[in-house]
C-alpha positions as CSV (number, residue, x, y, z in Angstrom):
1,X,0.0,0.0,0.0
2,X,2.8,2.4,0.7
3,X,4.4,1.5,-2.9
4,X,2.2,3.3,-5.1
5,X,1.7,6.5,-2.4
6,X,5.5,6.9,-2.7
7,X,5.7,6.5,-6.7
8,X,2.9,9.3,-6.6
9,X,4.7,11.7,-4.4
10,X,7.8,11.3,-5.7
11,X,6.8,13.0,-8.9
12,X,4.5,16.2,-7.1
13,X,8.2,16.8,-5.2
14,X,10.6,16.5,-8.3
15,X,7.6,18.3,-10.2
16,X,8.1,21.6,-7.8
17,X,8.9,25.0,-9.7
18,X,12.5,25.1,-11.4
19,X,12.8,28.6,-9.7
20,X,12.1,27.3,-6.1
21,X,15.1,25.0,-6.7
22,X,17.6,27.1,-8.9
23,X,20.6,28.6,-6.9
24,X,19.8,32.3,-5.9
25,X,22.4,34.2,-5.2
26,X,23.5,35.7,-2.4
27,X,23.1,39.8,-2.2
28,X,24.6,42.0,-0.3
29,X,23.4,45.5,0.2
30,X,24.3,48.5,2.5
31,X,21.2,50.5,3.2
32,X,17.6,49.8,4.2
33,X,16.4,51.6,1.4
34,X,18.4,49.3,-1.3
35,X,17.7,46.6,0.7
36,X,13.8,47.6,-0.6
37,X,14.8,47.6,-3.7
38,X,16.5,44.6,-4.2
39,X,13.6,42.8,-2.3
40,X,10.9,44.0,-4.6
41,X,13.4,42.5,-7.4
42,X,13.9,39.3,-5.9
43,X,10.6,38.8,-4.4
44,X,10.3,35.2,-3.1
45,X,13.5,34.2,-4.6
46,X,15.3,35.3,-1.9
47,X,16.1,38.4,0.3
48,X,19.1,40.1,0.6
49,X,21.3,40.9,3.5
50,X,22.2,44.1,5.3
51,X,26.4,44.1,6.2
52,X,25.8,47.1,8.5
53,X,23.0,47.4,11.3
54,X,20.3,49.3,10.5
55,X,20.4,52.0,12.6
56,X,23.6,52.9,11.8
57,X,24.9,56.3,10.4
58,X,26.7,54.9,6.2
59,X,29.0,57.5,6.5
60,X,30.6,55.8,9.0
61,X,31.2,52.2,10.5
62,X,32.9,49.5,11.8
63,X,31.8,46.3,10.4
64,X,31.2,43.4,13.0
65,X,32.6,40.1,12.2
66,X,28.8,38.4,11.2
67,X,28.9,41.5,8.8
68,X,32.1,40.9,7.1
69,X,30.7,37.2,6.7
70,X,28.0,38.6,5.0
71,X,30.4,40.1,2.7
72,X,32.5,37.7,2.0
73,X,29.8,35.1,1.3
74,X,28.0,37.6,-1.1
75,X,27.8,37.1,-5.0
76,X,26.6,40.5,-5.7
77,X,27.2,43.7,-3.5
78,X,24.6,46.7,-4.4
79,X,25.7,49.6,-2.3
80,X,24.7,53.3,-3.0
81,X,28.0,55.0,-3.4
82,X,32.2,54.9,-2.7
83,X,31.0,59.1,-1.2
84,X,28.1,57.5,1.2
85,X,30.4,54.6,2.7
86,X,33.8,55.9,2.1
87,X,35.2,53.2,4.6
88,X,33.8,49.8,2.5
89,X,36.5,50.3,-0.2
90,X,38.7,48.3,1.3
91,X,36.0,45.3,2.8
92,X,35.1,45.2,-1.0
93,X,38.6,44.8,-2.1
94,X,39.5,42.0,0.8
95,X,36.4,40.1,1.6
96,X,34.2,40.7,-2.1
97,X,36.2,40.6,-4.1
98,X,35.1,37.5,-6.2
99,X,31.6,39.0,-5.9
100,X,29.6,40.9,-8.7
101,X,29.7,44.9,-7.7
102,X,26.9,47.1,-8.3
103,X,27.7,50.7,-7.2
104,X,24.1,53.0,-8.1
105,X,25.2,56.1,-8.0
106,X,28.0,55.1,-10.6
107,X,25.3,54.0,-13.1
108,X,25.1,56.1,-16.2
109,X,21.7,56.2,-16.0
110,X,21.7,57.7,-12.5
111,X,20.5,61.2,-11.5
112,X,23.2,62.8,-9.9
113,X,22.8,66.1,-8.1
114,X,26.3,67.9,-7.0
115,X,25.7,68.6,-2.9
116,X,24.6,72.7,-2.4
117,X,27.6,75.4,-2.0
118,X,26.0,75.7,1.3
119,X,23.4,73.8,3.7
120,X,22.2,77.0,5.0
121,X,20.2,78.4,2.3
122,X,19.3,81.9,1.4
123,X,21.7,84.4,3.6
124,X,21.6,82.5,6.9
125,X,25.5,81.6,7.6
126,X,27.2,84.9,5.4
127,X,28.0,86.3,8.3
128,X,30.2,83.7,9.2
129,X,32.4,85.1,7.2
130,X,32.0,89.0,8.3
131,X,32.6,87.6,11.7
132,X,35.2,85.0,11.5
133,X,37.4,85.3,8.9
134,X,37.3,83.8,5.8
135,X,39.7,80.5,7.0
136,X,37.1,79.3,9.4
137,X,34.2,80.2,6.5
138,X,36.4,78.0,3.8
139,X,36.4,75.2,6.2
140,X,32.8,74.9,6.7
141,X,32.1,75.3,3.5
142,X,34.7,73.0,2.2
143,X,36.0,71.0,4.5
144,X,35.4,66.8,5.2
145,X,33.7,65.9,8.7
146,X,35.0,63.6,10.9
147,X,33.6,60.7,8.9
148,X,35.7,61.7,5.8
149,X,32.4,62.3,4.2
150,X,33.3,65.7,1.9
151,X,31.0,68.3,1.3
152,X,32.2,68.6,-2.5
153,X,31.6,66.4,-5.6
154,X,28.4,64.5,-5.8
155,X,26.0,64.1,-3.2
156,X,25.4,60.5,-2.9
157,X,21.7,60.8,-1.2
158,X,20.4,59.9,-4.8
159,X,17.8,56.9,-3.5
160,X,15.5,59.7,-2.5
161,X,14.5,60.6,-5.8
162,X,11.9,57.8,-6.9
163,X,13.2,58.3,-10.5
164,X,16.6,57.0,-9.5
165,X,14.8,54.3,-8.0
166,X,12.8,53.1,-10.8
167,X,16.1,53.0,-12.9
168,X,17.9,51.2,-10.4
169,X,15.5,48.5,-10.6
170,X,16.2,47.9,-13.8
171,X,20.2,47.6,-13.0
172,X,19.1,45.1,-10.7
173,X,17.3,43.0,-12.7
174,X,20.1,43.2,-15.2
175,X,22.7,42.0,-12.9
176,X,20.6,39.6,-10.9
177,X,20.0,38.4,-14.1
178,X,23.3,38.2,-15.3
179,X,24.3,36.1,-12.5
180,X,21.0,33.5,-12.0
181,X,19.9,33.3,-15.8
182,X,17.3,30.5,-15.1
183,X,15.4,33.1,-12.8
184,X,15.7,36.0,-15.5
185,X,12.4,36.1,-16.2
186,X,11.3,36.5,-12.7
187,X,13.9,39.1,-11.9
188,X,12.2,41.3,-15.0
189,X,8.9,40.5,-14.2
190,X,9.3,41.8,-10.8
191,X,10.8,44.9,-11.3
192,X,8.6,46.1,-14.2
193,X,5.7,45.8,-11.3
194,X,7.9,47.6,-9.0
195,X,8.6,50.0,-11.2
196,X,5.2,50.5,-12.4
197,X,4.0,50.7,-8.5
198,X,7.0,53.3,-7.9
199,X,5.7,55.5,-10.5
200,X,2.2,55.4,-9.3
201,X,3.2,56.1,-5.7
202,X,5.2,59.3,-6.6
203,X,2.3,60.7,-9.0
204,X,0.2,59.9,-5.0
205,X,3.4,62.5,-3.6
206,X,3.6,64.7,-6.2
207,X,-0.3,65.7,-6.2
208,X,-0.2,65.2,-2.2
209,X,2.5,68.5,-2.7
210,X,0.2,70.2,-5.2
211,X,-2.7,70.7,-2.6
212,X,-0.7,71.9,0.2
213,X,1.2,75.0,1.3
214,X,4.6,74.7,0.3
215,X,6.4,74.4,4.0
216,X,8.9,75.8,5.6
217,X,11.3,73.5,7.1
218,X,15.3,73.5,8.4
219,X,16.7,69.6,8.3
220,X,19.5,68.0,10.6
221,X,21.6,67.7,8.0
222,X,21.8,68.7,4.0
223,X,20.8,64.9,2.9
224,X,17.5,65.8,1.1
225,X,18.0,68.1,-1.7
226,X,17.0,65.0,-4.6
227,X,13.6,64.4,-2.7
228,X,13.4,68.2,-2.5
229,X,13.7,68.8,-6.2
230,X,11.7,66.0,-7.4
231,X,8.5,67.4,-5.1
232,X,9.3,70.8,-5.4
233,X,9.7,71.3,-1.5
234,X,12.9,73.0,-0.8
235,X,14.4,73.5,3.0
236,X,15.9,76.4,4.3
237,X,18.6,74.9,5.5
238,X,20.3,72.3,7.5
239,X,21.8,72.3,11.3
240,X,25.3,70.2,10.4
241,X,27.9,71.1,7.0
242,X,28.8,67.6,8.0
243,X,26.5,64.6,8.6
244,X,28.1,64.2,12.0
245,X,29.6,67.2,13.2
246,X,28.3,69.6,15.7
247,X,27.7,73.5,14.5
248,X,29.8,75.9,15.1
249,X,28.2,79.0,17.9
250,X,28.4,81.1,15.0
251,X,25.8,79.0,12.7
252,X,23.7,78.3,15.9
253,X,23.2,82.3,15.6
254,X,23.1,82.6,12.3
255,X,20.1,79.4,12.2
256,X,18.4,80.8,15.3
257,X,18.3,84.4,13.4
258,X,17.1,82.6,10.1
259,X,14.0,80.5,11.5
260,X,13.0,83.6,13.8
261,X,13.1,86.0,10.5
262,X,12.0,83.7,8.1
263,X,8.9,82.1,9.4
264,X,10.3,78.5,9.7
265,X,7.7,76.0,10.7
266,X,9.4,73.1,11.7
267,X,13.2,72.1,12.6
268,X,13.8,68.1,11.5
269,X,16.3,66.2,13.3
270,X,16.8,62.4,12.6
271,X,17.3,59.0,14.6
272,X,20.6,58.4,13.9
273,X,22.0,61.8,15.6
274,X,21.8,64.0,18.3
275,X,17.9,65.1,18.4
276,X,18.8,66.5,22.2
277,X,21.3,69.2,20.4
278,X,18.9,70.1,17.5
279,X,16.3,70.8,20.7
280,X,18.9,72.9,22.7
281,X,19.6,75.1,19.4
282,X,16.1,75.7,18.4
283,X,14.3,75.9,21.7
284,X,14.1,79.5,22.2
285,X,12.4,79.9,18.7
286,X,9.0,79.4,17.3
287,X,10.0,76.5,14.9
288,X,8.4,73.3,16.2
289,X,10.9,70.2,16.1
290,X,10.1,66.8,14.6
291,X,11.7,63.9,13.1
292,X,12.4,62.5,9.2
293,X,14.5,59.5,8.6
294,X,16.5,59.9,5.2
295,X,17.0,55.7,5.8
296,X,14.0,54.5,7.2
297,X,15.8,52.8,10.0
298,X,13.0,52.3,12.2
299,X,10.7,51.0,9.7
300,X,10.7,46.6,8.9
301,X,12.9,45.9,6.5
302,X,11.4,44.2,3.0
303,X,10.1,45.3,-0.7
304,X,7.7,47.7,1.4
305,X,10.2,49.7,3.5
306,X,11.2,52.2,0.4
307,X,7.5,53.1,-0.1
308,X,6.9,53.9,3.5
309,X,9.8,56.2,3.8
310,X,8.8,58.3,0.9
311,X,5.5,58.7,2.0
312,X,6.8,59.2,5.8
313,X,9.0,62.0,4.8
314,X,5.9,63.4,2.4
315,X,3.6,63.3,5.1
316,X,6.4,64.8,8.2
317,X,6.6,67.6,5.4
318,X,2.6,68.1,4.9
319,X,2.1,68.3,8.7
320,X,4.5,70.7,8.5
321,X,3.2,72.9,5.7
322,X,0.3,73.5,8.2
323,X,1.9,74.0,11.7
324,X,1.4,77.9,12.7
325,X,5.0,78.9,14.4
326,X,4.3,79.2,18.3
């Protein structure tokens, strides 16, 4: 009796998708935000790995010794950018070497913005230089924070433009592709929904933008000028030059002066710095504080965390847009 159950199961096992058994390869990525990506890509393929934790600054880090597994077991890396993680040349060169690389930023295809001449914008910091001399103005205009990360070149924050991020699926596909042939068609499949759900979600921001008052907003630190241009919803400035580094008394002054005289409704700082120090600065002004996550590092990681954290930061900036200064 047990003959004939076992010549009949047999088959339904060996009969099981070829794509549930095909070799997926292992991914690599550095950000939640890519992580996204790659997930919509992959769908239930597989899932890529983070090699940094989560709620960790990119510019940057110290990778633990599970991490640097990660790394060296990978057969594709996806990071953003050598000006985001500075510090994961050399991991790539020791422990990935062997591994497909797929730097986004570096794509042709990619829409690169160069970071601002200043964070502060309009006239807000000028009279550092009156003040203080034009050596300590050069500096922090021009100079590197403590994480190496440089003010000059490109800015690397490019994932925050949706358009990037419907290209980049593409590149994923491609190279996923590339390296798993017998899943090619999945790989494509997915990311033409994901692209097609992208494109729907920022038409949702853009006429979420169009129907309220344009706010008036000061960030932690300059990382959101490609999610600024794409919705037409330019700050007024950011806290830090750096993405780390503390202001100087003079631009505590000069931002203090600038929300007071411009009307600024709301002062942003994020989870992975100092929120108790953005507080401090802005306290004696009418600006009321809040919180936007260029990372999404408090949201669950998977195909879904990209489109949360564009419409978290839309909505952190409609609140905004109606908040009356106290």
């Amino acid at each position: 009796m047990n003959k004939p159950f076992a010549r009949v199961a047999l088959p339904l096992v060996l009969g099981l998708p070829l794509t549930a058994l095909a070799d997926v390869p292992n991914v690599a990525v550095d950000i939640p935000p890519v992580h996204s990506l790659v997930s919509k890509v992959m769908g239930e393929l597989g899932e890529p790995e983070l090699f940094m934790q989560q709620g960790a600054s990119p510019h940057g880090y110290s990778l633990r010794p599970s991490e640097a597994q990660t790394l060296d077991n990978a057969e594709l890396v996806v990071w953003v950018s050598n000006d985001l993680t500075p510090w994961l040349t050399s991991p790539l060169a020791s422990l990935a070497s062997e591994a497909a690389h797929l730097e986004l930023m570096a794509l042709d295809e990619t829409q690169v913005l160069n970071y601002r001449d200043r964070s502060v914008a309009l006239m807000a910091a000028q009279d550092d230089h009156d003040h203080h001399g034009h050596e300590e103005h050069d500096h922090e205009n021009h100079g590197h924070d403590h994480h190496g990360h440089s003010r000059e070149g490109q800015d690397p924050h490019g994932w925050l433009d949706p358009e990037n991020a419907r290209l980049w699926l593409n590149a994923i596909a491609r190279r996923l592709s590339t390296l798993d042939p017998e899943n090619a068609e999945t790989y494509q499949t997915n990311a033409t929904q994901a692209k097609a759900d992208l494109l729907g979600l920022q038409m949702a921001l853009e006429e979420q933008f169009a129907e309220q008052p344009t706010p008036r907003f000061v960030v932690f630190h300059d990382a959101y000028q490609y999610f600024e241009q794409r919705f037409e919803v330019p700050s007024e400035g950011a806290i830090s030059l750096g993405d780390a580094s503390d202001p100087s008394p003079a631009r505590i002054e000069a931002l203090q002066q600038h929300v007071r005289e411009n009307a600024i409704q709301c002062v942003f700082s994020e989870p992975q710095f100092n929120a108790a120090m953005v507080e401090n600065v802005f306290a004696d002004t009418p600006a009321v504080m809040g919180v936007i996550d260029p990372l999404g590092v408090e949201l669950p990681l998977g195909p879904t965390l990209y489109d949360q954290l564009l419409r978290q930061l839309a909505d952190a900036l409609e609140q905004c847009s109606v908040q009356q200064p106290i």
